[in-house]
DOPA-732122 format. One record per atom (N, C-alpha, C): atom name; x, y negated, z negated. Coordinates in steps of 0.001 Angstrom, whole numbers, always signed. Layout:
# DOPA-732122
PT  pagu        u        v        w
PT    CA        X        Y        Z
...
END
This chain:
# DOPA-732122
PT  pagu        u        v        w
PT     N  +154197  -143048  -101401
PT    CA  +153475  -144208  -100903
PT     C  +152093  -143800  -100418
PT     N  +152082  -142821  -100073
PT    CA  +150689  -142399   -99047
PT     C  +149700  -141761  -100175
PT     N  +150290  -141530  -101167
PT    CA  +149105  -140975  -102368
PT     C  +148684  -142415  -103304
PT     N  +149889  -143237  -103362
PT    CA  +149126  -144662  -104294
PT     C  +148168  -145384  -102938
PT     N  +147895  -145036  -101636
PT    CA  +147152  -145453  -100638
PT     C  +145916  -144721  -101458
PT     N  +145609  -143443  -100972
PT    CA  +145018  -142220  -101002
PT     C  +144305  -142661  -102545
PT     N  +144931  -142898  -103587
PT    CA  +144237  -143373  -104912
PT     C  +143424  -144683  -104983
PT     N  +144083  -145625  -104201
PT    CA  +143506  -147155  -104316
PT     C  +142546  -146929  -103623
PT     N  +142482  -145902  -101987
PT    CA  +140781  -146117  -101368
PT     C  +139729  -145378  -101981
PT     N  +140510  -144256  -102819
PT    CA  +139398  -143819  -103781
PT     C  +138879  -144452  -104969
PT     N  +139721  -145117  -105654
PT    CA  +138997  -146361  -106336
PT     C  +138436  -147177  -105651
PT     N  +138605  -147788  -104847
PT    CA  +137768  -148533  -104025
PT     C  +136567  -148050  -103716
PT     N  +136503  -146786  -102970
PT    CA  +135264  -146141  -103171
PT     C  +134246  -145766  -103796
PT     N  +134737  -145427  -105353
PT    CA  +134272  -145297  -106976
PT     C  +133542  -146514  -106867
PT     N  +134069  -147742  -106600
PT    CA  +133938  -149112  -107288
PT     C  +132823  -149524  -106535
PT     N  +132600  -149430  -105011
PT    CA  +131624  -149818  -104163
PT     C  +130356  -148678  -104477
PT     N  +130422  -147075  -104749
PT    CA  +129493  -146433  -105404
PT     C  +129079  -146936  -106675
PT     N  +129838  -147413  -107476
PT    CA  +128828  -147970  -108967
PT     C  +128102  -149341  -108196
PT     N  +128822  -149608  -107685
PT    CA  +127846  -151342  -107357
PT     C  +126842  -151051  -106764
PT     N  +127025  -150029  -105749
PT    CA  +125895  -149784  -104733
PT     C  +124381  -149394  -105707
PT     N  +125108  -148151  -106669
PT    CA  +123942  -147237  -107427
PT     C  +123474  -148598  -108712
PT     N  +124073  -149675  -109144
PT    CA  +123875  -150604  -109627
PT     C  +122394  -151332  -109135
PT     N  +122922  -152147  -108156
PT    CA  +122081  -152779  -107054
PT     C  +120706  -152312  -107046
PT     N  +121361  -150909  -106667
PT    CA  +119571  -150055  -106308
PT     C  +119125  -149831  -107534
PT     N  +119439  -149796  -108109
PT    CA  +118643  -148994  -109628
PT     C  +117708  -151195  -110215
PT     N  +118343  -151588  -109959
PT    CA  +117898  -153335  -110668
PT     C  +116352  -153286  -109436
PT     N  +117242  -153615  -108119
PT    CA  +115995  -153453  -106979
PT     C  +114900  -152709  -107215
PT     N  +115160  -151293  -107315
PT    CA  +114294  -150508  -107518
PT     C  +113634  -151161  -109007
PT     N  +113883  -150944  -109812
PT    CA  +113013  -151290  -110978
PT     C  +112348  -152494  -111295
PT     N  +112474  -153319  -110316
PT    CA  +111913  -154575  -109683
PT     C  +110798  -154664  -109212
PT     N  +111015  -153661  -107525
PT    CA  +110107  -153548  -106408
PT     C  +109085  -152727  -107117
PT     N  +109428  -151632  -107977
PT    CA  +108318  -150546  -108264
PT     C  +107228  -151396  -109406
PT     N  +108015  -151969  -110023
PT    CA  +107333  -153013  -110823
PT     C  +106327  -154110  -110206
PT     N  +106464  -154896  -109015
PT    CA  +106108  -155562  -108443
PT     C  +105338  -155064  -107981
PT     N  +105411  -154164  -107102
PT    CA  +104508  -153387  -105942
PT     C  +103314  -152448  -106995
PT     N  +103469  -152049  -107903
PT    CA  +103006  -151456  -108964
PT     C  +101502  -152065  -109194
PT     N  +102121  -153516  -110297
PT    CA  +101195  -154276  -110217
PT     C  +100184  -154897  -109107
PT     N  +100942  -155429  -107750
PT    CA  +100065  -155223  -106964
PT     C   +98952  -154529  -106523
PT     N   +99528  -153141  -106689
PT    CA   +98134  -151637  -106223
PT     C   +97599  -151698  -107293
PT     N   +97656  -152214  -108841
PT    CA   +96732  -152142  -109543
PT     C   +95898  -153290  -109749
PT     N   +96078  -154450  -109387
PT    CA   +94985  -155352  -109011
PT     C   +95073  -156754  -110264
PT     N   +96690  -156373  -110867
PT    CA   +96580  -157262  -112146
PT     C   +96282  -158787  -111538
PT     N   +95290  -159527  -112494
PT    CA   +94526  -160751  -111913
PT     C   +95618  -161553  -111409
PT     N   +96975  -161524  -112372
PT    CA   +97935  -162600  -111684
PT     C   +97861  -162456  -110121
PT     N   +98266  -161497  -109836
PT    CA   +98550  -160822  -108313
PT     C   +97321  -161010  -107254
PT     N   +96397  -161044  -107991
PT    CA   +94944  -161419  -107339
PT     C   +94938  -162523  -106694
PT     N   +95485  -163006  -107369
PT    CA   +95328  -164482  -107833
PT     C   +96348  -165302  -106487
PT     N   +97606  -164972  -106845
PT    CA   +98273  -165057  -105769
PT     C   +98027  -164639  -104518
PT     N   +97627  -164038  -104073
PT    CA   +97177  -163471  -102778
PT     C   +96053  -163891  -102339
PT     N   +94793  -164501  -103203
PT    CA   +93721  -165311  -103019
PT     C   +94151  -166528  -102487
PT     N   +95301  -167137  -102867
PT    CA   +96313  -168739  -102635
PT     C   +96573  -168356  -101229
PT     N   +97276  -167209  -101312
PT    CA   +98055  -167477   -99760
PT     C   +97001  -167159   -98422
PT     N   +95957  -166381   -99108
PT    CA   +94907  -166827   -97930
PT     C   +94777  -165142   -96969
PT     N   +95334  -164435   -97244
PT    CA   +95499  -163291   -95734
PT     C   +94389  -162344   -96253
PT     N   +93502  -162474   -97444
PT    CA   +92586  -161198   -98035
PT     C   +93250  -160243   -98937
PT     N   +92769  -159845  -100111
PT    CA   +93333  -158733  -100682
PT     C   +94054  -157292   -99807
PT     N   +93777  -157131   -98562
PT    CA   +94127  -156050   -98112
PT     C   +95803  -156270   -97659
PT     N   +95963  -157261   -97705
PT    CA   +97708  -157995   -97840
PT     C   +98403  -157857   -98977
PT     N   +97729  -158105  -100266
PT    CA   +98216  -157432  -101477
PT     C   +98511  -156287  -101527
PT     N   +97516  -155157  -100938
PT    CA   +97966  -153671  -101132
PT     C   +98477  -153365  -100071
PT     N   +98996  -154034   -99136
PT    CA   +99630  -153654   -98300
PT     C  +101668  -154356   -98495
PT     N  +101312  -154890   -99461
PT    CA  +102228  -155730   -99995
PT     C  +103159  -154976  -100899
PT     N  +102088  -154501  -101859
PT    CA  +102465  -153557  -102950
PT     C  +102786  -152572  -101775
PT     N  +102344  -151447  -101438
PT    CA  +102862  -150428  -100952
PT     C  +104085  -150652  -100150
PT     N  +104624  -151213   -99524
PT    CA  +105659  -151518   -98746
PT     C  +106893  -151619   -99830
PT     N  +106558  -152189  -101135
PT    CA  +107430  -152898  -101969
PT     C  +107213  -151672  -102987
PT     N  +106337  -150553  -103299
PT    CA  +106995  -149398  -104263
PT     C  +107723  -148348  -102904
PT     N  +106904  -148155  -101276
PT    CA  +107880  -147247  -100617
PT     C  +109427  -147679  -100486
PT     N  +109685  -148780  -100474
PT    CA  +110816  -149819  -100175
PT     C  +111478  -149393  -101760
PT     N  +111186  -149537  -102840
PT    CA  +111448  -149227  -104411
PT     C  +112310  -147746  -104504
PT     N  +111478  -146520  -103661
PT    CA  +111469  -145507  -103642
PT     C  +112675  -144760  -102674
PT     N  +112700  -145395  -101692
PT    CA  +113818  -145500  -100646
PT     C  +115011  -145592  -100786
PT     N  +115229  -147105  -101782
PT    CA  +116280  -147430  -101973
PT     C  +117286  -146600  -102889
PT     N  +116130  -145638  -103327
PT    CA  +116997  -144755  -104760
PT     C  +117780  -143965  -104134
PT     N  +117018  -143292  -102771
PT    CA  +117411  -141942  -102092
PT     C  +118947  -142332  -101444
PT     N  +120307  -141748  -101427
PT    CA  +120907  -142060  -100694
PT     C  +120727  -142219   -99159
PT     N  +120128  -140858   -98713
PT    CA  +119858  -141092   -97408
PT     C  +118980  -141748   -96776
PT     N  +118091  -142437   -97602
PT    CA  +117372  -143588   -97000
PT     C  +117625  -145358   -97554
PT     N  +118588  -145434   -98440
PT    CA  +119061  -146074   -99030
PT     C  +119106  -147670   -98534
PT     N  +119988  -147597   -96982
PT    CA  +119961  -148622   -96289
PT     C  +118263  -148927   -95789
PT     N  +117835  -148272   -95466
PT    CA  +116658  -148379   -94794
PT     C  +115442  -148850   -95550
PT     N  +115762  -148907   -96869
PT    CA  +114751  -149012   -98026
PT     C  +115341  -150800   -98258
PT     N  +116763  -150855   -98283
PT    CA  +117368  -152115   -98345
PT     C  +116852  -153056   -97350
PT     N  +116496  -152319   -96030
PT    CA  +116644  -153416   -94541
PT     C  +114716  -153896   -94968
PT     N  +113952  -153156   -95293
PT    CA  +112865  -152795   -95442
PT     C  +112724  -154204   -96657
PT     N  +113129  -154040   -97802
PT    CA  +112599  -155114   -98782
PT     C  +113573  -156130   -98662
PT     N  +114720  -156256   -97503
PT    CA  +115045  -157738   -97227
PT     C  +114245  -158204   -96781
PT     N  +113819  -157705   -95458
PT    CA  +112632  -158738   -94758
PT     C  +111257  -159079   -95553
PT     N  +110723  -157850   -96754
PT    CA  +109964  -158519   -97503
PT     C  +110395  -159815   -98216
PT     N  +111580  -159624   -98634
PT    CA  +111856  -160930   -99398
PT     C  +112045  -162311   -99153
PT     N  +112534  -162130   -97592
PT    CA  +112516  -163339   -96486
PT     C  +111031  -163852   -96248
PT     N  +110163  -162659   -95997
PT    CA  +108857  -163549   -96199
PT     C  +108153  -164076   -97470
PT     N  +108730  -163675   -98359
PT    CA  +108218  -163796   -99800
PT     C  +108768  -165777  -100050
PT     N  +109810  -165636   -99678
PT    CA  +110392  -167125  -100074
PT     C  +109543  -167948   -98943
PT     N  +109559  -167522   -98304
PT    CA  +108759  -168535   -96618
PT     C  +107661  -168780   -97577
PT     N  +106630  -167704   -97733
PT    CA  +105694  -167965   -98290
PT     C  +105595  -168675   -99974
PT     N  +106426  -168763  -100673
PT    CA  +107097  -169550  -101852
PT     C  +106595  -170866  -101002
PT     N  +107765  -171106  -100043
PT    CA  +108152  -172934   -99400
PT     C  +106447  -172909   -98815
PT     N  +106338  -172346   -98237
PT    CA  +104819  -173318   -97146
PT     C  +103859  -172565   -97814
PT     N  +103297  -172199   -98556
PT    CA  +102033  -171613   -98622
PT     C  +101756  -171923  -100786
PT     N  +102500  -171454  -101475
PT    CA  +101871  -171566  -102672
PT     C  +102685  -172154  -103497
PT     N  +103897  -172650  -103329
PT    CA  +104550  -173257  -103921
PT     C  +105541  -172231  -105243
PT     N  +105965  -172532  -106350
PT    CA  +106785  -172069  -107079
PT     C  +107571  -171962  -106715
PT     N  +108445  -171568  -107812
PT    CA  +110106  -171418  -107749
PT     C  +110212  -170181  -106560
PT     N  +110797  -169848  -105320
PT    CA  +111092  -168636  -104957
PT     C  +112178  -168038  -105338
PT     N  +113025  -168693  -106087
PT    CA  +114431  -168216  -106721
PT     C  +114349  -166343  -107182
PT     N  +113529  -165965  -107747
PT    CA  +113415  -164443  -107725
PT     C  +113441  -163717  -106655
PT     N  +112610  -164615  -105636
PT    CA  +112628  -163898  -103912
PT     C  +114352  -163444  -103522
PT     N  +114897  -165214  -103910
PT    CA  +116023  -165267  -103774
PT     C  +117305  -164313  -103730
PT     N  +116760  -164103  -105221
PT    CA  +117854  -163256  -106141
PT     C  +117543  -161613  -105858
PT     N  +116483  -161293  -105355
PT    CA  +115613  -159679  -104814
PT     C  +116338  -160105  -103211
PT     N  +116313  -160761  -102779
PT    CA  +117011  -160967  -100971
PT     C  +118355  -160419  -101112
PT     N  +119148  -161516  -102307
PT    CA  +121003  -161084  -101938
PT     C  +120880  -160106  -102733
PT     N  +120494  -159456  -103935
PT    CA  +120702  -157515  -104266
PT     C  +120041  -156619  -102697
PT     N  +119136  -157153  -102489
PT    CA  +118831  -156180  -101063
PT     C  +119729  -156299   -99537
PT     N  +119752  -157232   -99720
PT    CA  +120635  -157498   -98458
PT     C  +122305  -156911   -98757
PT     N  +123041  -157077   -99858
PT    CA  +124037  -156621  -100516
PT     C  +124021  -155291  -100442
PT     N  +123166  -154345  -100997
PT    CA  +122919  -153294  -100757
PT     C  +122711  -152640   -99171
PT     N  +122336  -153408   -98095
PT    CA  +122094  -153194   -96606
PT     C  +123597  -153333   -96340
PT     N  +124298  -154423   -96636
PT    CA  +125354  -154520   -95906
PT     C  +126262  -153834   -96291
PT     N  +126215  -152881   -97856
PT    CA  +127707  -151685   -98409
PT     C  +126688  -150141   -97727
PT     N  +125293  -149935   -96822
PT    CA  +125278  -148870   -96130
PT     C  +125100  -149262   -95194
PT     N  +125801  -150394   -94587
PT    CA  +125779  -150607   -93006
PT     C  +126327  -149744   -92106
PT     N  +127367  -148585   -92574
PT    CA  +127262  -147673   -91234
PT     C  +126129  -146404   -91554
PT     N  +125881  -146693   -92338
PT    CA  +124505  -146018   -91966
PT     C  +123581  -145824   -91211
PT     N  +123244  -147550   -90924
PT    CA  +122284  -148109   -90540
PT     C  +122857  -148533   -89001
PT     N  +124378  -148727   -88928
PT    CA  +124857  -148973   -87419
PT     C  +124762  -147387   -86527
PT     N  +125110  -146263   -87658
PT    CA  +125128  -145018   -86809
PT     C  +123678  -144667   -86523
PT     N  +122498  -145289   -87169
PT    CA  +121174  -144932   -86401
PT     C  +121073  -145796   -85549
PT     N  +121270  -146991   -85330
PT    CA  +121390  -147550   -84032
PT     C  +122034  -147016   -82939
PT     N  +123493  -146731   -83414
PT    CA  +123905  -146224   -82033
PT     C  +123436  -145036   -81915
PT     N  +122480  -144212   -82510
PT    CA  +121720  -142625   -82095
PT     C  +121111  -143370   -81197
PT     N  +120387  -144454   -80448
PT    CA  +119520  -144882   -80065
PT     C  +120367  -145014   -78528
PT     N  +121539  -145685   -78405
PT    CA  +122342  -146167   -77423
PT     C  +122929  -144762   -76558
END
């Protein structure tokens, strides 16, 4: 009995490692993409960031957050932290979707629950650096 235990949490484990390395690998090839274009100035991106009003120095500050956030997420040991990092980009990304330039934010959307998904399968990660703090 204690080895068909011992097998099922190791499949279980297997199963939450492919999803996890899943997740990050889509995210990542997303954010680096996104953030990419940003630091290189493609007019779309210009363009957008001219709409929402904060100055180009919000774009590259946009992009960089969103390829370090890209870059993070690959590393296991920064994994969660790269996740917690481009949720909250993505929370502002849709805000700014609804009140500021309009379009679909549904991509924000769909970049929020892979990032947030990914935060919440290395949440003791991210709870054991909190409690380093306590």
């Amino acid at each position: 009995m204690q080895n068909l235990s011992q097998s099922s949490r190791t499949e279980h484990s297997r199963t939450i490692t492919v999803v996890s390395w899943t997740l990050r690998i889509l995210a990542a090839a997303a954010f680096l993409a996104a953030g990419g274009a940003k630091l290189a100035g493609v007019p779309m991106m210009v363009a957008i960031f001219d709409q929402i009003g904060a100055g180009q120095w919000f774009r590259l500050f946009t992009g960089a957050v969103e390829v370090v956030g890209g870059i993070a997420i690959l590393v296991p040991v920064t994994a969660a932290f790269g996740a917690v990092l481009l949720s909250a980009t993505m929370v502002c990304a849709v805000l700014t979707h609804l009140a500021l330039i309009g379009g679909s934010p549904l991509p924000a959307i769909v970049l929020l629950a892979i990032t947030s998904t990914v935060a919440w399968l290395h949440r003791r990660t991210l709870s054991a650096f909190v409690q380093s703090f306590g």
